[in-house]
Each structure stands twice: as structure tokens, then as C-alpha cells.
mmCIF file as Biopython writes it, N, C-alpha, C and O atoms, coordinates in Angstrom:
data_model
#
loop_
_atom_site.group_PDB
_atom_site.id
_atom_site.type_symbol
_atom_site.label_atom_id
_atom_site.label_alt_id
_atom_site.label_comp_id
_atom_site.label_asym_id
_atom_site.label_entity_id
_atom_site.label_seq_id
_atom_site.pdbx_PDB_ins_code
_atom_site.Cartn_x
_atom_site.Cartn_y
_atom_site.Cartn_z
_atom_site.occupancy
_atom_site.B_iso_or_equiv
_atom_site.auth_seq_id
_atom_site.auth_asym_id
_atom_site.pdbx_PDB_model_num
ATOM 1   N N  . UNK A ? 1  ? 0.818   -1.199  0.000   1.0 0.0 1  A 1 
ATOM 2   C CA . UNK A ? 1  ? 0.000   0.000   0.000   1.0 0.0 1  A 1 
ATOM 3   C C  . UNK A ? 1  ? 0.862   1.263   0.000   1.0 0.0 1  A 1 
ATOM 4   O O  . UNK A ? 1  ? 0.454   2.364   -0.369  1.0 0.0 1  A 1 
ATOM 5   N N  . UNK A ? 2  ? 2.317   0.950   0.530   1.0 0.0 2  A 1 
ATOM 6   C CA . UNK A ? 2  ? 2.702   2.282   0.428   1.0 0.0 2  A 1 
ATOM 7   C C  . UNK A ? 2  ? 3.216   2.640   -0.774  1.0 0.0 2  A 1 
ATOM 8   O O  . UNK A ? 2  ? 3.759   3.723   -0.991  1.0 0.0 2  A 1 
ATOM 9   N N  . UNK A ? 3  ? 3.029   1.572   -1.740  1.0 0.0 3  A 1 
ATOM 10  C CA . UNK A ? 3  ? 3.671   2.133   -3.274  1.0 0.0 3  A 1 
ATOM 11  C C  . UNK A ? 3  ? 2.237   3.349   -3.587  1.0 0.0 3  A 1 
ATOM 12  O O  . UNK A ? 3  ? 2.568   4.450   -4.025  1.0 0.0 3  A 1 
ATOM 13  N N  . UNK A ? 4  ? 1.172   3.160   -3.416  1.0 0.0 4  A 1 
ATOM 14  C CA . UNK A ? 4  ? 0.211   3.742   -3.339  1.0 0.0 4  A 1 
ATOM 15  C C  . UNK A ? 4  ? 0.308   5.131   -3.080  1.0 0.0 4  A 1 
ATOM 16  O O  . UNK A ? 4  ? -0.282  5.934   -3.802  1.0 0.0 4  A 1 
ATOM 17  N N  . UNK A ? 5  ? 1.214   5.600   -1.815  1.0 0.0 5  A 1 
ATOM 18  C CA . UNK A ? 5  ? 1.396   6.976   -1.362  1.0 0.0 5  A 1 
ATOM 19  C C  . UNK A ? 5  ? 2.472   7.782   -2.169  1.0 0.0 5  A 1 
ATOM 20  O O  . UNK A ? 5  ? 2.653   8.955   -2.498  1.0 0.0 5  A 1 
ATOM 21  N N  . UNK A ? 6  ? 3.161   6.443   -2.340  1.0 0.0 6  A 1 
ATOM 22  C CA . UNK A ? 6  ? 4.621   6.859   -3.206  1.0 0.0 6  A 1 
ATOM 23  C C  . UNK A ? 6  ? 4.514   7.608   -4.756  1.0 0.0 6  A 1 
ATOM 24  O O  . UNK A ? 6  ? 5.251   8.387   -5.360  1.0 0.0 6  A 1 
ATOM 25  N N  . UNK A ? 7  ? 3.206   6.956   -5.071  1.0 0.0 7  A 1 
ATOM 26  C CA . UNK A ? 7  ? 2.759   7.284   -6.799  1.0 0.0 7  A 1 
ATOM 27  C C  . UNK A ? 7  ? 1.949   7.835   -6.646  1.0 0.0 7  A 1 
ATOM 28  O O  . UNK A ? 7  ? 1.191   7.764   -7.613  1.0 0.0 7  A 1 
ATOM 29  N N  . UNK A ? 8  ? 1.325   8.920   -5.279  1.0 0.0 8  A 1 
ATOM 30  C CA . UNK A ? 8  ? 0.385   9.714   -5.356  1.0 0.0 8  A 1 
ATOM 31  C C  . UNK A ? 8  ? 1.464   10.903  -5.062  1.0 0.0 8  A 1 
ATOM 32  O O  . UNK A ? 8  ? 1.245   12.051  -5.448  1.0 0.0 8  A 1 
ATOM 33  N N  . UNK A ? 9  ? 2.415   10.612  -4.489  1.0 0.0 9  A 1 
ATOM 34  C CA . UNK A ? 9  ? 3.748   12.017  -4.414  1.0 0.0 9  A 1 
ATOM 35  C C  . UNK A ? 9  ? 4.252   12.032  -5.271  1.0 0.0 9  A 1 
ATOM 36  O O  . UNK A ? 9  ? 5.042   12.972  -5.363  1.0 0.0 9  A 1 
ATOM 37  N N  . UNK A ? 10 ? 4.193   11.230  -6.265  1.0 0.0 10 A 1 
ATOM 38  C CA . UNK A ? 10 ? 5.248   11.525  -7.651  1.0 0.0 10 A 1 
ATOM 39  C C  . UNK A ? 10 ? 3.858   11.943  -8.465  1.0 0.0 10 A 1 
ATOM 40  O O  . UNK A ? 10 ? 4.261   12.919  -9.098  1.0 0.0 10 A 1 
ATOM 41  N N  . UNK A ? 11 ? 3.305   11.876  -8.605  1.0 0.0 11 A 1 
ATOM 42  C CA . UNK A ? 11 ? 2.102   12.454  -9.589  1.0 0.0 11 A 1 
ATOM 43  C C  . UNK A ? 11 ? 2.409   14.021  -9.448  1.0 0.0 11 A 1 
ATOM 44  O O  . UNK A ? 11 ? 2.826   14.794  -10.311 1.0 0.0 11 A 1 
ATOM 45  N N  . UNK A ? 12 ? 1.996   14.328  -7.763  1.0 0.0 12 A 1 
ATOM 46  C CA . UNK A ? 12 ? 1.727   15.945  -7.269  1.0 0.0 12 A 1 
ATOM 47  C C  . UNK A ? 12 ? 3.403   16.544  -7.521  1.0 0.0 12 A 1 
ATOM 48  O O  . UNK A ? 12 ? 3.676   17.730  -7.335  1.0 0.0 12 A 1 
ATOM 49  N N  . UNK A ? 13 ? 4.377   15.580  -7.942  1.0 0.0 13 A 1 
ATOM 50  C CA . UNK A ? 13 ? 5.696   16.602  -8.285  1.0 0.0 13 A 1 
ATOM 51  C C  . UNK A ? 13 ? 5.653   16.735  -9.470  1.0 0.0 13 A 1 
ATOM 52  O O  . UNK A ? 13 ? 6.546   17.444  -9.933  1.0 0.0 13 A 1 
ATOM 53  N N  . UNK A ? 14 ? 4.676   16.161  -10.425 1.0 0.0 14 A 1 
ATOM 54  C CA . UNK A ? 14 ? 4.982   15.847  -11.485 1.0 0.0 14 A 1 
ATOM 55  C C  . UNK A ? 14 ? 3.821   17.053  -12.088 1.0 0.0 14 A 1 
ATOM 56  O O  . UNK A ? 14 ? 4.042   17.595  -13.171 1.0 0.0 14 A 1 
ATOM 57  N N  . UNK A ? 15 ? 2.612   17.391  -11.291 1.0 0.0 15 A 1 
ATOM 58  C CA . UNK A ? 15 ? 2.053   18.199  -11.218 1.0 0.0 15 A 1 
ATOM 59  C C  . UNK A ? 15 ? 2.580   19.471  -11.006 1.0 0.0 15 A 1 
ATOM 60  O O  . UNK A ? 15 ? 2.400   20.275  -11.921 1.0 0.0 15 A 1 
ATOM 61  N N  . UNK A ? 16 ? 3.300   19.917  -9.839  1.0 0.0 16 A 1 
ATOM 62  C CA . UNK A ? 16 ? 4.277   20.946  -9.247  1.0 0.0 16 A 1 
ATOM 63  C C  . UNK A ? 16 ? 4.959   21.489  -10.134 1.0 0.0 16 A 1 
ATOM 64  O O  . UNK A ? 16 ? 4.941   22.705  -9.947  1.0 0.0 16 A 1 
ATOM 65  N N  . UNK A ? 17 ? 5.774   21.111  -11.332 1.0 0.0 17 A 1 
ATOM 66  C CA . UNK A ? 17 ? 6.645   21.052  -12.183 1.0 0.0 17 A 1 
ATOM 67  C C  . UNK A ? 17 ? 5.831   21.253  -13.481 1.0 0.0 17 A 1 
ATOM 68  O O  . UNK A ? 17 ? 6.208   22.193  -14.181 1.0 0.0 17 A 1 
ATOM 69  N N  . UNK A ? 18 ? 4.872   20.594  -13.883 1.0 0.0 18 A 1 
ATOM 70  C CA . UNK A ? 18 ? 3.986   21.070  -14.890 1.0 0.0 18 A 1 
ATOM 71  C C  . UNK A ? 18 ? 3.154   22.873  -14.889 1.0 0.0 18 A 1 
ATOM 72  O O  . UNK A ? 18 ? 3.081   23.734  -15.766 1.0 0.0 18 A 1 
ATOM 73  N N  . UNK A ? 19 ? 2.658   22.810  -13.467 1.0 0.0 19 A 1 
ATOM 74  C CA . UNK A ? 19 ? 2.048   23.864  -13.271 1.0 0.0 19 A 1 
ATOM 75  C C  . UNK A ? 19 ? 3.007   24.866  -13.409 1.0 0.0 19 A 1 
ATOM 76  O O  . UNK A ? 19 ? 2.785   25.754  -14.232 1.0 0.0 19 A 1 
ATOM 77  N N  . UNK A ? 20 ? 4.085   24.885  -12.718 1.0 0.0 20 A 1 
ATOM 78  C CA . UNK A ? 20 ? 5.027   26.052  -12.997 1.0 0.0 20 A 1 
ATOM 79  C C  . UNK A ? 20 ? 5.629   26.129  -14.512 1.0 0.0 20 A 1 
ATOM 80  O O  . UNK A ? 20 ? 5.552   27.214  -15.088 1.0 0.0 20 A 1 
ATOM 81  N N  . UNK A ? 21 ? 6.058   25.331  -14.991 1.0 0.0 21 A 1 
ATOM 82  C CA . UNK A ? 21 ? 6.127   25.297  -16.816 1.0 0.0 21 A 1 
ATOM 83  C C  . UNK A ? 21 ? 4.860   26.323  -17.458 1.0 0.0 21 A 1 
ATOM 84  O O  . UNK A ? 21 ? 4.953   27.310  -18.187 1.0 0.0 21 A 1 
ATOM 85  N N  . UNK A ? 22 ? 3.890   25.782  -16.979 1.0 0.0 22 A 1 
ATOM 86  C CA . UNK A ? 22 ? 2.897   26.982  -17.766 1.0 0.0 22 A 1 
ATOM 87  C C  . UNK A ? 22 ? 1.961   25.217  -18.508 1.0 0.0 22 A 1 
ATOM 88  O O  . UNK A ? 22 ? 1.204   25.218  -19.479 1.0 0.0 22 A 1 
ATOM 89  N N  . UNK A ? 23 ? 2.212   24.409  -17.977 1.0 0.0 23 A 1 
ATOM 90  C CA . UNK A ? 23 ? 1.509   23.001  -18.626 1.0 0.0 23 A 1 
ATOM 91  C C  . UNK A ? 23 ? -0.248  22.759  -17.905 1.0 0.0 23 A 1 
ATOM 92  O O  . UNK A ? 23 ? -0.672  21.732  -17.375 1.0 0.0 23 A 1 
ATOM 93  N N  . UNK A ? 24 ? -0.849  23.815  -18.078 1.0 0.0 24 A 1 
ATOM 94  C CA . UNK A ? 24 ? -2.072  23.898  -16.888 1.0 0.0 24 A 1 
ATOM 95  C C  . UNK A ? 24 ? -3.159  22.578  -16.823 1.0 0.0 24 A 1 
ATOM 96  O O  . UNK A ? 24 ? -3.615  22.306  -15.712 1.0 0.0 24 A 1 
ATOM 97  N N  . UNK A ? 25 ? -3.526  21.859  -17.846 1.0 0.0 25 A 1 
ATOM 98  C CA . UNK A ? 25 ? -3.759  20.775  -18.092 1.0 0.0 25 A 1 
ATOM 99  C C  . UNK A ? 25 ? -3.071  19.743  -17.890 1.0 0.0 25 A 1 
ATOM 100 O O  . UNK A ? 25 ? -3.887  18.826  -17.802 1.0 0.0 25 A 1 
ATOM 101 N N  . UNK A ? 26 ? -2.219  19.411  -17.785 1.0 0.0 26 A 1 
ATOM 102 C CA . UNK A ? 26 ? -1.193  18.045  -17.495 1.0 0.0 26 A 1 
ATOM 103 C C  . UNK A ? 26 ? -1.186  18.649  -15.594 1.0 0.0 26 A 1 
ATOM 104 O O  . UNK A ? 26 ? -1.534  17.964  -14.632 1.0 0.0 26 A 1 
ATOM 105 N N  . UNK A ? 27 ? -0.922  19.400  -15.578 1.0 0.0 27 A 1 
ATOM 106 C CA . UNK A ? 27 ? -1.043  19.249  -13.877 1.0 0.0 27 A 1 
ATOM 107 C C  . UNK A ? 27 ? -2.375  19.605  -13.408 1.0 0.0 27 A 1 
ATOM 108 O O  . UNK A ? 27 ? -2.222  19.815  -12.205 1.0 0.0 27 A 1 
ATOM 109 N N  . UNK A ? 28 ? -3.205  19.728  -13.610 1.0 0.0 28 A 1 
ATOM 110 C CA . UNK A ? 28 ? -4.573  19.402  -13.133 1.0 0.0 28 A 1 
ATOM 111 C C  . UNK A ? 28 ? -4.900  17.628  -13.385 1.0 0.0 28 A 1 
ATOM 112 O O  . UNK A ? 28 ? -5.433  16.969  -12.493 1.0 0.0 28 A 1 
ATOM 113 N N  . UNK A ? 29 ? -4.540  17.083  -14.567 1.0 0.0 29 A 1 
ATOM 114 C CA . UNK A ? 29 ? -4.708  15.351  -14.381 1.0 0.0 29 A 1 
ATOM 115 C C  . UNK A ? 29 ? -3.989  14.809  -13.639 1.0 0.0 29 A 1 
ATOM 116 O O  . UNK A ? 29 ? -4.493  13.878  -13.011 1.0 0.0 29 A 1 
ATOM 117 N N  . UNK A ? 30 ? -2.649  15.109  -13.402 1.0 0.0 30 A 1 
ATOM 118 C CA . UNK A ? 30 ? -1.478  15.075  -11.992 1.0 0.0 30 A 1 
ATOM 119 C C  . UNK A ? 30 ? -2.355  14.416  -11.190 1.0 0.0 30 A 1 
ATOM 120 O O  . UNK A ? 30 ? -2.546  13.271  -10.779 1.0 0.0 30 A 1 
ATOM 121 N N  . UNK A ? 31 ? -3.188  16.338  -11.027 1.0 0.0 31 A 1 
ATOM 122 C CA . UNK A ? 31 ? -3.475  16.533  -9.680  1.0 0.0 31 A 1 
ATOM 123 C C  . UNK A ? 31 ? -4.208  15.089  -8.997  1.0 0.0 31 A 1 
ATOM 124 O O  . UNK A ? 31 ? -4.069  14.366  -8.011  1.0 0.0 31 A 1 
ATOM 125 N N  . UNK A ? 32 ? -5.225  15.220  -10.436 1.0 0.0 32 A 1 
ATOM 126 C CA . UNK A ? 32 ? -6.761  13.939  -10.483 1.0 0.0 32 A 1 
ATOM 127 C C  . UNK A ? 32 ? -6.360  12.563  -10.431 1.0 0.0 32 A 1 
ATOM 128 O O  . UNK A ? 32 ? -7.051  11.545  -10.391 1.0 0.0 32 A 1 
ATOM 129 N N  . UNK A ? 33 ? -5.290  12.698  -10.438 1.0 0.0 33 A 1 
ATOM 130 C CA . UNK A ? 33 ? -4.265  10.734  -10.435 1.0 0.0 33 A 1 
ATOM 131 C C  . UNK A ? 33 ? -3.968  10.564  -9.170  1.0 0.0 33 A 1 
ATOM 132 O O  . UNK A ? 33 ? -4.214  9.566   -8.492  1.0 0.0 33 A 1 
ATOM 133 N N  . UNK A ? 34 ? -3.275  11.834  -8.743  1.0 0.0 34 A 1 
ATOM 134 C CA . UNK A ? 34 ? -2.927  11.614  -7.261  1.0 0.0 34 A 1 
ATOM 135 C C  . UNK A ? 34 ? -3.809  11.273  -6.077  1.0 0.0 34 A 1 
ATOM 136 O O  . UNK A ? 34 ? -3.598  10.355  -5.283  1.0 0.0 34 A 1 
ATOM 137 N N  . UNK A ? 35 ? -5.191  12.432  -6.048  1.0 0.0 35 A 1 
ATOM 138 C CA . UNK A ? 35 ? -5.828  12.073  -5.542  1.0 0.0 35 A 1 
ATOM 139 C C  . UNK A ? 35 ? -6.982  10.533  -5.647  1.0 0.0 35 A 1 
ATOM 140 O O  . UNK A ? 35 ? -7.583  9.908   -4.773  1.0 0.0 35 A 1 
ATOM 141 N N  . UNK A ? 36 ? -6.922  10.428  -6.612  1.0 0.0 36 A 1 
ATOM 142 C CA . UNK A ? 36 ? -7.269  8.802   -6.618  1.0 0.0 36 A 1 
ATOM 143 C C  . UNK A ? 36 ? -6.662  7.871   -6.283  1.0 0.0 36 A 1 
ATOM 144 O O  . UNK A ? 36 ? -7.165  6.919   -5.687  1.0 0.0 36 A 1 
ATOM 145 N N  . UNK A ? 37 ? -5.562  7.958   -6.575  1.0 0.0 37 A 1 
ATOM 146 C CA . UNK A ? 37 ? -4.038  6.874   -5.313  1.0 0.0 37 A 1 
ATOM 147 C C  . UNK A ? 37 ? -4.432  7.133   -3.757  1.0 0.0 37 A 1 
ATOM 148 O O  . UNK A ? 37 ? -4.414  6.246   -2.903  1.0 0.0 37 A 1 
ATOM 149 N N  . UNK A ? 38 ? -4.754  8.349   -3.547  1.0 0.0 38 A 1 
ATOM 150 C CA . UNK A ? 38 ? -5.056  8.760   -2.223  1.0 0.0 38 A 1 
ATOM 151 C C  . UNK A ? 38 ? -6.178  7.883   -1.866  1.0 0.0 38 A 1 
ATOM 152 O O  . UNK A ? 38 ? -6.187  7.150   -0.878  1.0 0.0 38 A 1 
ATOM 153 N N  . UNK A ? 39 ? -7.124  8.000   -2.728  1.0 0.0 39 A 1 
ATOM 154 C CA . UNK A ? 39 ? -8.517  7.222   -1.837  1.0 0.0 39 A 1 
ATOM 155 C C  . UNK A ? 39 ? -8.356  6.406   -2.042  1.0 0.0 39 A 1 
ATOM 156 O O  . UNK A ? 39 ? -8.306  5.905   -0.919  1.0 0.0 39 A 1 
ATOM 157 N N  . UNK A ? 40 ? -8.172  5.577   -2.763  1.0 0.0 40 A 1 
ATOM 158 C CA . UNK A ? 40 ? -7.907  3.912   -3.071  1.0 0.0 40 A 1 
ATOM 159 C C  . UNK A ? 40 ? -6.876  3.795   -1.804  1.0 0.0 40 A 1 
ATOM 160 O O  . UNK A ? 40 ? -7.355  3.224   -0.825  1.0 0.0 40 A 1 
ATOM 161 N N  . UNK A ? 41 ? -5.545  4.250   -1.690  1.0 0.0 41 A 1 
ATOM 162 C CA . UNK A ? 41 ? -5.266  3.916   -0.320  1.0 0.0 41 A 1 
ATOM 163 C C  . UNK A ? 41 ? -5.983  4.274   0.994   1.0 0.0 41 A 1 
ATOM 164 O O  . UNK A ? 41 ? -5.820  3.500   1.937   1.0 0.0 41 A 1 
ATOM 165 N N  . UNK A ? 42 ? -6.522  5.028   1.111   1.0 0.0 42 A 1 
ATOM 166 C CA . UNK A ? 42 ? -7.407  5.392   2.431   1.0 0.0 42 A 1 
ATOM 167 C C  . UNK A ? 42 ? -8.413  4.163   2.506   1.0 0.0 42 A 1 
ATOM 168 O O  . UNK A ? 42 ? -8.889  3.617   3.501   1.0 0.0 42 A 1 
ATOM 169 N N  . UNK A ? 43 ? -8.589  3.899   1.194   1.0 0.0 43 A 1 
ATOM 170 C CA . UNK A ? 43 ? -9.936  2.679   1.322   1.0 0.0 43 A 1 
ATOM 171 C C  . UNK A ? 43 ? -9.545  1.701   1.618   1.0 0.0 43 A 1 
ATOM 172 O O  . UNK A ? 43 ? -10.127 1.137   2.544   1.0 0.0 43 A 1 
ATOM 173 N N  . UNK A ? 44 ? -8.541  1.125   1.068   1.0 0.0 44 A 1 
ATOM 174 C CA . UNK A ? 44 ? -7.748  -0.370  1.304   1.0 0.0 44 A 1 
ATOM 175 C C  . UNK A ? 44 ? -7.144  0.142   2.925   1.0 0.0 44 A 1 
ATOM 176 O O  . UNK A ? 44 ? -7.013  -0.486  3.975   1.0 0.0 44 A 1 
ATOM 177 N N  . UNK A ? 45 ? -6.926  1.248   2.633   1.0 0.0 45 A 1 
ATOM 178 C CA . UNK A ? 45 ? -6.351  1.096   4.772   1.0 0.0 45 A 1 
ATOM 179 C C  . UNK A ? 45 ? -7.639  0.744   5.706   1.0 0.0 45 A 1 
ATOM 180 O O  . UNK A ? 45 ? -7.621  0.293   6.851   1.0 0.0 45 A 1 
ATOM 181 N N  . UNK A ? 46 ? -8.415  0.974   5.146   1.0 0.0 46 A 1 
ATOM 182 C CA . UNK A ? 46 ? -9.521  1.198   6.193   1.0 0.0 46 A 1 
ATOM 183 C C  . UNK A ? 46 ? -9.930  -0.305  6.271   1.0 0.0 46 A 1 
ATOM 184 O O  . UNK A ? 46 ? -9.976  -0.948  7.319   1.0 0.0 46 A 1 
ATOM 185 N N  . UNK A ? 47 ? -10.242 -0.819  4.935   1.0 0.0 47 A 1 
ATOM 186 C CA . UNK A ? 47 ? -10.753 -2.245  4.640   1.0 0.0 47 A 1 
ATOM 187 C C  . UNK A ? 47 ? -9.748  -3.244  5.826   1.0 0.0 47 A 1 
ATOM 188 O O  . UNK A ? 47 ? -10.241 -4.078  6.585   1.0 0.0 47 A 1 
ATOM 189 N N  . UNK A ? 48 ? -8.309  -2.915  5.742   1.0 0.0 48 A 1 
ATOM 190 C CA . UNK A ? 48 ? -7.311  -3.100  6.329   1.0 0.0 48 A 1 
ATOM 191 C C  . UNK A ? 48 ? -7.439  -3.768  7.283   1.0 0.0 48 A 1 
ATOM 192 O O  . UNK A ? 48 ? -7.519  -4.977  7.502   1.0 0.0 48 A 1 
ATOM 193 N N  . UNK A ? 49 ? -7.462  -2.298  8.230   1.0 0.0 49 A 1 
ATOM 194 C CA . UNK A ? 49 ? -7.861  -2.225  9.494   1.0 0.0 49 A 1 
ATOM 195 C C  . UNK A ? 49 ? -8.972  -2.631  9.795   1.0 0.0 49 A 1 
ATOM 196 O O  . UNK A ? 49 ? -8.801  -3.270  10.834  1.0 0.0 49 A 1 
ATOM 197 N N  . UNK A ? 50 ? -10.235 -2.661  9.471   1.0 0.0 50 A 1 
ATOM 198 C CA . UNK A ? 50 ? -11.215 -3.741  9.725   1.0 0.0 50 A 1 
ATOM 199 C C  . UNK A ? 50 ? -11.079 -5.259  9.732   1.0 0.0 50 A 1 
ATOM 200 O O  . UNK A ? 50 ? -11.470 -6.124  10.515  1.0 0.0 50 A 1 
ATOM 201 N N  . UNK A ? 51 ? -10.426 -5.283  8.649   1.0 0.0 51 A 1 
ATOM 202 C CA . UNK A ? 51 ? -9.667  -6.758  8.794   1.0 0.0 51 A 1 
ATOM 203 C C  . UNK A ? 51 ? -9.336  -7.339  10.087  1.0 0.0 51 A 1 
ATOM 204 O O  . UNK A ? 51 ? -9.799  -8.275  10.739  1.0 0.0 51 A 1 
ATOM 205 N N  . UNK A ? 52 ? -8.300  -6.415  10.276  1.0 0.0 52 A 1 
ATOM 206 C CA . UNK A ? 52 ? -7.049  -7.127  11.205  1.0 0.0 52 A 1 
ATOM 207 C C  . UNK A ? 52 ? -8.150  -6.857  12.703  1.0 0.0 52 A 1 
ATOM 208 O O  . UNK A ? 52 ? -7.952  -7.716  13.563  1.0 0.0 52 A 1 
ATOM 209 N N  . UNK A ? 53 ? -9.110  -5.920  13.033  1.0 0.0 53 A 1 
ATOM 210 C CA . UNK A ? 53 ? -9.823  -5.911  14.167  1.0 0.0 53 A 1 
ATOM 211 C C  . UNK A ? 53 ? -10.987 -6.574  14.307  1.0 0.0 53 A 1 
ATOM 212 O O  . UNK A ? 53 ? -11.682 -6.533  15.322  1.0 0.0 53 A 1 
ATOM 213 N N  . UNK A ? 54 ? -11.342 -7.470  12.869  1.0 0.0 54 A 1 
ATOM 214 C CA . UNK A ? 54 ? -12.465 -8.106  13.156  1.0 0.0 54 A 1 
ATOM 215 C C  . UNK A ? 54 ? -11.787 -9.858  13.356  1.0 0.0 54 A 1 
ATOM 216 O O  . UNK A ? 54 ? -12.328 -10.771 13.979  1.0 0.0 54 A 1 
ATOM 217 N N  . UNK A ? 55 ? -10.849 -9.888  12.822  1.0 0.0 55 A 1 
ATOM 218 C CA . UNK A ? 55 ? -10.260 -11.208 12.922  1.0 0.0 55 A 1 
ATOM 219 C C  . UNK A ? 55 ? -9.353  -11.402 14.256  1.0 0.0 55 A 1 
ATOM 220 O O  . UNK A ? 55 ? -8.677  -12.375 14.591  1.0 0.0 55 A 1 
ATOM 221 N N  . UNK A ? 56 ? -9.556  -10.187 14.893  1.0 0.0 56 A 1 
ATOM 222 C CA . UNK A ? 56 ? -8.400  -10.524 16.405  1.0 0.0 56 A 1 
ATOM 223 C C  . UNK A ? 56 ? -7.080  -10.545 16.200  1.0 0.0 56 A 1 
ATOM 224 O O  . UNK A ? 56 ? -6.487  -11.047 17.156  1.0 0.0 56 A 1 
ATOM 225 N N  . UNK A ? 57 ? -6.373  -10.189 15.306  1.0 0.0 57 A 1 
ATOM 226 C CA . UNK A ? 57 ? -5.310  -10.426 15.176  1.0 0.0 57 A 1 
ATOM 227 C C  . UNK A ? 57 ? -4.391  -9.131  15.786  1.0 0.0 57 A 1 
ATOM 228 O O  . UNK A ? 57 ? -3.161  -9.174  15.747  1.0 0.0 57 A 1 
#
């Protein structure tokens, strides 16, 4: 899961770097990639953690 966080911080540099170029479109989809890495990990953490507290572990 943490490749997940890892390719939602390289998106937003990749965004960072576009936006300042003057690339206003390529870093707004950045932006929209990153934050979808974001929830997909928030979701699988959560799923996660339900896991591991419903099974006792």
C-alpha cells in the first residue's frame, strides 16, 4: 500500500513542475491521479484495518 502513497507524491511533483512550466492541463490530471491513489489507499487502509480488528489479530 505504500507504493500507493509513493505514486500519489510523484504524480503531485509531477504536477508541481507542470504547473510552474505553464503546462495547466497536465497538472490538473497530476493533480486527479494523485488524488485517486489517495482514496484507493485510504480505502484499502480502512478495509485493512477492519480486517485485522475483526479477525483478532
Amino acid at each position: 500500500m505504500a507504493d500507493l502513497i509513493y505514486l500519489a507524491v510523484v504524480f503531485l511533483v509531477i504536477a508541481l513542475i507542470a504547473y510552474v512550466l505553464g503546462a495547466r492541463g497536465v497538472a490538473w490530471f497530476s493533480v486527479d491521479v494523485a488524488k485517486i491513489f489517495v482514496w484507493i489507499f485510504v480505502i484499502l487502509f480502512i478495509i485493512t484495518l477492519v480486517w485485522r480488528i475483526l479477525s483478532g489479530a
